[in-house]
N, C-alpha and C positions, 0 to 999 in steps of 0.2 A: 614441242619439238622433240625431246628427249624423250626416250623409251620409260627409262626409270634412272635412279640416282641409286646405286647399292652401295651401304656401308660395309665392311666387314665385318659387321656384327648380325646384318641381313643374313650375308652369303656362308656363313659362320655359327651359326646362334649356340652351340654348346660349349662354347666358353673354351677352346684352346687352338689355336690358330697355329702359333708356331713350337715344336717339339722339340725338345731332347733327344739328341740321338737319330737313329733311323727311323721315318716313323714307318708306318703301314700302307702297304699298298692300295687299298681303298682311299686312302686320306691322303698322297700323292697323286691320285686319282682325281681328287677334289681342288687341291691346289692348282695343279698344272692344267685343269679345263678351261679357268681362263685362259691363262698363258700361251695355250697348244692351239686354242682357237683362232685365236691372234696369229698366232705363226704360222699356223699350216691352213685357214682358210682366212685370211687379212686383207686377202690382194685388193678387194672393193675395199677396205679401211678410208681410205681419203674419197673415196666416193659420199659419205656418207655427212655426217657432222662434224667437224674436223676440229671446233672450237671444246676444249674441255670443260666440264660445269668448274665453276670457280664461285662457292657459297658465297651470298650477299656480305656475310656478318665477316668476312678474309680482309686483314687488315697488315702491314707490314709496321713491326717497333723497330727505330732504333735500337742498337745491341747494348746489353749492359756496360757501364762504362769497364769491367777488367774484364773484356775481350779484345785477344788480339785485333789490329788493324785485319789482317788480311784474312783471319778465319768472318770477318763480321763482312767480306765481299758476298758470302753465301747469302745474306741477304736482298729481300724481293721474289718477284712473280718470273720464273722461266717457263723457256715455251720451247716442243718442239718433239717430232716424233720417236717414239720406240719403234725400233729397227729389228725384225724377224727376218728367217732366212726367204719367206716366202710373200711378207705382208709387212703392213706396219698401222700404227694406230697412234692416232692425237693425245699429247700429252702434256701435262701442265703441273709445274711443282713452285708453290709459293713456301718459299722460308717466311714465316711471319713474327719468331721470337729466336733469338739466338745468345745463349750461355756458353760458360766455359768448355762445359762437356757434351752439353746437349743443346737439340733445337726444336721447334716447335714446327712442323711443316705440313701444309696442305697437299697431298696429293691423287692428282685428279688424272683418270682418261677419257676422251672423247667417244660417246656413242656412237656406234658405226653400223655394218649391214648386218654382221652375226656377230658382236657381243654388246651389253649395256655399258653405261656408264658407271666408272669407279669412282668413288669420293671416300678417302681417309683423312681425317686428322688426326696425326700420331707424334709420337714424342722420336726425335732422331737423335743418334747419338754420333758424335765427332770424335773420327777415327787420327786425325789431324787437322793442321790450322787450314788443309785443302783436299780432308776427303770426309764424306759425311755416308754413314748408313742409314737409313731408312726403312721401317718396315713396312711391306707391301701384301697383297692377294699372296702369302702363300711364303716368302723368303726375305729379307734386307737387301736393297737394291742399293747398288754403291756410287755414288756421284763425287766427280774430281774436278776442281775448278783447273782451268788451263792456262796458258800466259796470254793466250789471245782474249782471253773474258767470258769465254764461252765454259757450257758447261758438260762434261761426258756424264752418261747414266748408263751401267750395264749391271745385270741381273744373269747371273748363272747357275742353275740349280737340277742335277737329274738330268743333264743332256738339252736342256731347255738356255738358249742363250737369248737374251734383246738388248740392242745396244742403241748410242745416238748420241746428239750432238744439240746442248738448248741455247737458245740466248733468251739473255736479261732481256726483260718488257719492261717499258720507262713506267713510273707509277709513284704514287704520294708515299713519304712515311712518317709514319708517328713520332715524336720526339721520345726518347725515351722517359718511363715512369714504370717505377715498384708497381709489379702485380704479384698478387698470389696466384702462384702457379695451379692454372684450371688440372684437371684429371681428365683425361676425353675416354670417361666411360663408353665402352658399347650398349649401341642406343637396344642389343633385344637381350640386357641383363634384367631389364624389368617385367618379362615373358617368363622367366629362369622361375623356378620351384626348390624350395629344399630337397638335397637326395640323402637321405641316414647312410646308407650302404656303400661303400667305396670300392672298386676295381682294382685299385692299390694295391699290390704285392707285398709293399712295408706301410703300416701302420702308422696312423702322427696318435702320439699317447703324450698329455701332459704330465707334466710331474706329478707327484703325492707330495710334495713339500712345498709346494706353491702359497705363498704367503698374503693372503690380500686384506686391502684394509677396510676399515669397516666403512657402508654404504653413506654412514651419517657424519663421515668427515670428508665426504666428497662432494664438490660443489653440486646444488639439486638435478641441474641441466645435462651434467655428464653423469648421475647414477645412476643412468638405465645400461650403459657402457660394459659396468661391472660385473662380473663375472666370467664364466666359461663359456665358449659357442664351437662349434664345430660342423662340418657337412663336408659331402662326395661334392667336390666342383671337378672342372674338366671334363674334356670331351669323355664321352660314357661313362663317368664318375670313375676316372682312372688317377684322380687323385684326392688325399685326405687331408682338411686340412682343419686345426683348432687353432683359435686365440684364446688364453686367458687373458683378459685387463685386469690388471693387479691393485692400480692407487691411478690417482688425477688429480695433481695439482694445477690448478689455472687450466691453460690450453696445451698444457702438457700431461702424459699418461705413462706410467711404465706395465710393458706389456711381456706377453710370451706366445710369439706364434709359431705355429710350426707348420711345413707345408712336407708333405709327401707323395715324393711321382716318381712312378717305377717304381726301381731297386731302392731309393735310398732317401733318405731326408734330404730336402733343400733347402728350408729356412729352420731354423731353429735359436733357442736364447733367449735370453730377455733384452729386449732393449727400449730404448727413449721412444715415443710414438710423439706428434705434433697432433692436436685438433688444428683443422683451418673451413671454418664453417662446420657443415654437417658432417664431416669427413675427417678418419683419423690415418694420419700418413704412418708410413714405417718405413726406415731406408736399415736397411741390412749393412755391416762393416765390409763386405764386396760389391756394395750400392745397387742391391738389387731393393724392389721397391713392391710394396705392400698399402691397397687403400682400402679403406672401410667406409663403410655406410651405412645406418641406420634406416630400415625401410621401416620396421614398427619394434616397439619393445623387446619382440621375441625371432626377429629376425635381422640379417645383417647381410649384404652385399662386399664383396670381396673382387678386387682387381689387382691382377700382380703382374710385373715385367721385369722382367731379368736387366743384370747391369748393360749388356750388349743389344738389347731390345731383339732378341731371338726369340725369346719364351714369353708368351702372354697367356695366362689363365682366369678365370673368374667364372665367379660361381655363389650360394648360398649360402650362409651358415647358420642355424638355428640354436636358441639357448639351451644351456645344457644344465 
C-alpha cells in the first residue's frame, strides 16, 4: 500500500541533518522540500493513505518511577493531522520511553498523493513537565500537552509553519523495567567511508601529553579500543573529529574526544566514557552525547547529539 517508509538517514545519508547556526541555502533547500511540499501542494493529503506506518516492533513502557505524574501523561500513541496553510498530511507520534529529561518517541507521517512516508525513532528532549521537542525532517518540532488531554504540535522554521491538534489512541503498556538505553543509529551509517581530509576551518588536534596505559593491563575484549582514531564526519566533511581512549577499566574508559565544526571546538576534554554492549557512550558536562562503535579493528562509527537535540552528526573514524 505504501510508497516507501524513508528514515532520515535515507533522505539524509551524509551524516548532518541538523546545524549550527545558519546553514546553506542548498541544504534549506533540502530540508524544507518535504515540508513546502506538504503545504503548498497537500490539498489531496487526506485523499490519499491517511493512516501513518506505525513499526511492528512500537511498544509503549511505563515511565521511570522519578518521573513527574504529569510529564509521564506524554505517554502513548497520538494521532492527528499536521495543518499547512494550503494542505495538510497524516500524522502519528508514539512516546514509547519517557525520562526525566528526555523521551524516546516514534514519529511517523502518512503517505499521500505527492510526498512518501516518514518514520523516525529519535531521542526527544523535555523542555517542561508539558512541552516536549522533537527532532524532525529538518528542525524540532514542539508538542504541548493541553488541559483538555489533547495534544498541539507546531514546527516553525524559514517561513514554513505546520500546526494541529492530536488525541491519545487507547493501546496496551509495558510495566515498567530497566533497559539499557538503545542508540537509534542511522540506518545509512554503514554506507558511510572513512574521509582523512576535513572541510573544517578549525582543526580537532589531540594533545602531545596524552597519557595512555599500557594495552596489556587492559581487559583483552576492549584492547582493540586503545589508541588514537580520527576522520572528516558531516555533511561534506565540514567537520573534524579525534578520540584518543586512554585506560579501560571493567566497562568503563577514560577518554579524549574532540569534535570540530565551523569556527570552533565543540566537544573537547577528557572524560568518563561507559561501554554498554559494542558501543562506547560519552555524555559531555553540558550533556551533549558522543557514541562509538566498532565496525573492525581499524575502523569506528561515531554518533553525536547535542544536549537540545538540534545538532546530529556522524560519521567515520579510522586508527591513527
Amino acid at each position: 500500500m505504501y510508497k516507501h517508509v524513508s528514515t532520515h538517514s535515507e533522505r539524509f545519508p551524509r551524516g548532518d541533518l541538523w546545524s549550527v547556526g545558519r546553514p546553506p541555502l542548498l541544504r534549506i533547500a533540502s530540508w524544507l522540500g518535504f515540508w513546502t511540499t506538504i503545504l503548498f501542494c497537500g490539498q489531496a493529503a487526506a485523499e490519499f493513505n491517511v493512516v501513518p506506518v506505525i513499526p511492528a516492533d512500537s511498544n509503549v513502557m511505563e515511565a521511570a518511577p522519578n518521573v513527574p505524574p504529569a510529564q509521564s501523561r506524554f505517554l502513548g500513541r497520538w494521532e492527528g493531522p499536521l495543518i499547512g496553510h494550503k494542505g495538510q498530511i497524516p500524522h502519528a507520534l508514539v512516546v514509547e520511553r519517557m525520562k526525566i529529561k528526555g523521551a524516546t518517541v516514534l514519529w511517523s507521517t502518512g503517505d499521500t498523493a505527492v510526498t512518501n512516508a516518514q518514520v523516525l525513532r529519535v531521542d526527544a528532549l523535555m523542555k517542561s513537565e508539558d512541552e516536549m521537542s522533537v527532532p524532525t525532517v529538518g528542525r524540532p518540532m514542539t508538542y504541548r500537552l493541553n488541559s483538555d488531554g489533547t495534544l498541539s504540535a507546531v514546527f516553525t522554521y524559514y517561513g514554513v509553519e505546520l500546526w494541529g491538534t492530536m488525541k491519545k489512541v487507547a493501546g496496551p503498556t509495558l510495566p515498567y523495567a530497566q533497559e539499557n538505553e538503545e542508540t537509534h543509529w542511522p540506518a545509512g551509517i554503514s554506507g558511510l567511508s572513512y574521509v582523512q581530509k576535513t572541510n573544517s576551518p578549525v582543526k580537532a588536534v589531540l594533545p602531545n601529553d596524552l597519557q595512555f596505559a599500557p594495552v596489556s593491563a587492559v581487559p583483552p575484549e576492549r584492547a582493540p579500543w586503545m589508541g588514537k582514531w580520527g576522520g572528516a564526519i558531516c555533511s561534506n566533511a565540514f567537520c573534524d573529529a579525534k578520540l584518543a581512549v586512554l585506560n579501560v577499566v571493567g566497562d568503563t574508559a577514560t577518554v579524549f574526544p574532540i569534535l570540530a565544526r565551523g569556527d570552533r571546538i565543540r566537544v573537547t576534554g577528557t572524560h568518563t566514557a561507559q561501554f554498554v554492549g559494542n558501543e562506547l557512550r560519552v555524555i559531555t558536562s553540558n550533556s551533549n552525547r558522543l557514541t562509538y562503535r566498532m565496525r573492525d579493528t581499524n575502523t569506528l562509527e561515531v554518533y553525536g547529539l547535542s544536549a537540545n537535540g538540534s545538532v546530529v552528526v556522524w560519521g567515520v573514524l579510522a586508527r591513527e
